[in-house]
C-alpha positions as CSV (number, residue, x, y, z in Angstrom):
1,X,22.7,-19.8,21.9
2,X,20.8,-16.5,22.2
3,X,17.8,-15.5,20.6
4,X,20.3,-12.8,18.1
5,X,22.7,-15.9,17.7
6,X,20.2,-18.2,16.5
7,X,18.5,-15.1,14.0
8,X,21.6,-14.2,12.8
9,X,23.0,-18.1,12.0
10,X,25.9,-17.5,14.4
11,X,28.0,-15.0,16.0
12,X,27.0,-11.4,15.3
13,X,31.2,-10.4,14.8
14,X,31.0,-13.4,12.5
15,X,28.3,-12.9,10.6
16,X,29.3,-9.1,9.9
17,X,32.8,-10.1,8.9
18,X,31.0,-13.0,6.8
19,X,28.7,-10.1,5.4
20,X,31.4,-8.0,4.8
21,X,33.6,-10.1,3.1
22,X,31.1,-11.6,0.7
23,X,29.8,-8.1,-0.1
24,X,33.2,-7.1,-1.2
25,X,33.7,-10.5,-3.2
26,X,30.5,-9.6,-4.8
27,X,31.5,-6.0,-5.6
28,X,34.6,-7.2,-7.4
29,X,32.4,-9.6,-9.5
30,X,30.0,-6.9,-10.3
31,X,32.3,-4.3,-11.2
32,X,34.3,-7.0,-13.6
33,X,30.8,-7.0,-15.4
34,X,30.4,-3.3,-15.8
35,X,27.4,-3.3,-13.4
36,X,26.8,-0.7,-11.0
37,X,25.0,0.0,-7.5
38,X,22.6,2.6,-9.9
39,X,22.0,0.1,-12.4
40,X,20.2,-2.1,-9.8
41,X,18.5,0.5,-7.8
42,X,16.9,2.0,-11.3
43,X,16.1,-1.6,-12.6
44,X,14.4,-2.0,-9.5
45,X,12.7,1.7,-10.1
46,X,11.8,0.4,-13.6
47,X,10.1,-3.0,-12.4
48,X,7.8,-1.1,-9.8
49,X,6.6,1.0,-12.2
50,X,5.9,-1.4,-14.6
51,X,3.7,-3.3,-12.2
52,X,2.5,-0.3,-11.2
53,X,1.3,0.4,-14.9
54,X,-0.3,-3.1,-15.7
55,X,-3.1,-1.1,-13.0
56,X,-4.4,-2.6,-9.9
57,X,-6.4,-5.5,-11.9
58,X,-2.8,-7.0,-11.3
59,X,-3.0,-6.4,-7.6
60,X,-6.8,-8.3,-7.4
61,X,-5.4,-11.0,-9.8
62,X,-2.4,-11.8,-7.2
63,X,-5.1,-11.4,-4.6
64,X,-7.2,-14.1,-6.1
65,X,-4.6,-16.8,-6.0
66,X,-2.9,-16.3,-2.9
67,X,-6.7,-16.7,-1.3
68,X,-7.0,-19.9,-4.0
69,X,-3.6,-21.3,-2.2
70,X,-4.4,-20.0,1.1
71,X,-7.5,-22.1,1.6
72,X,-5.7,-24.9,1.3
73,X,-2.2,-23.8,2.8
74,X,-3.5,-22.5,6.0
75,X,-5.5,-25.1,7.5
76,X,-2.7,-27.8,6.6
77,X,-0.4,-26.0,8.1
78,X,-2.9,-25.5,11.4
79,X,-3.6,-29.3,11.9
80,X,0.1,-30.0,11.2
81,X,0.7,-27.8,13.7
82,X,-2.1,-29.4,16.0
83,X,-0.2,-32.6,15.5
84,X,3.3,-31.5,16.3
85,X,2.1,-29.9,19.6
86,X,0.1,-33.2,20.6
87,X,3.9,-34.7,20.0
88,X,5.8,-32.4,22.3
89,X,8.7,-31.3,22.1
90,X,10.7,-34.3,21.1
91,X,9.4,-34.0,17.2
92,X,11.1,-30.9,16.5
């Protein structure tokens, strides 16, 4: 399976008929509930700039955690990683 194959989950044909297909299922669903392609785009507009108002002390408070999680989370994942390479290949 080549390296697009495996990114992709399959096929690229398949997955852009899969794509297409559930994009247009998902249109149909939409539409039926009166939501629109400009809806989402200015919800998303509206969420940004609410974030963007609650200032940056937002930004250092997300900051603060993900450092808080990363001390932990990153050297787990290192000797977990140390492990799986003194395994081989076989553990995968």
């Amino acid at each position: 399976m080549s390296a697009v194959s495996r990114f992709l989950g399959g096929p690229p044909g398949r997955v852009v008929f899969q794509l297409i297909a559930m994009s247009f299922v998902v249109g149909i669903i939409l539409s039926l509930l009166g939501v629109s392609p400009f809806d989402i785009v200015n919800g998303l507009e509206r969420l940004i700039r609410r974030i963007y108002a609650m200032g940056f002390d937002t930004i250092e408070w997300v900051f603060r955690y993900f450092l808080l999680g990363a001390v932990i989370v990153v050297p787990v994942w290192f000797i977990m990683r140390l492990f799986r390479i003194g395994r081989g290949r076989g553990g995968q």
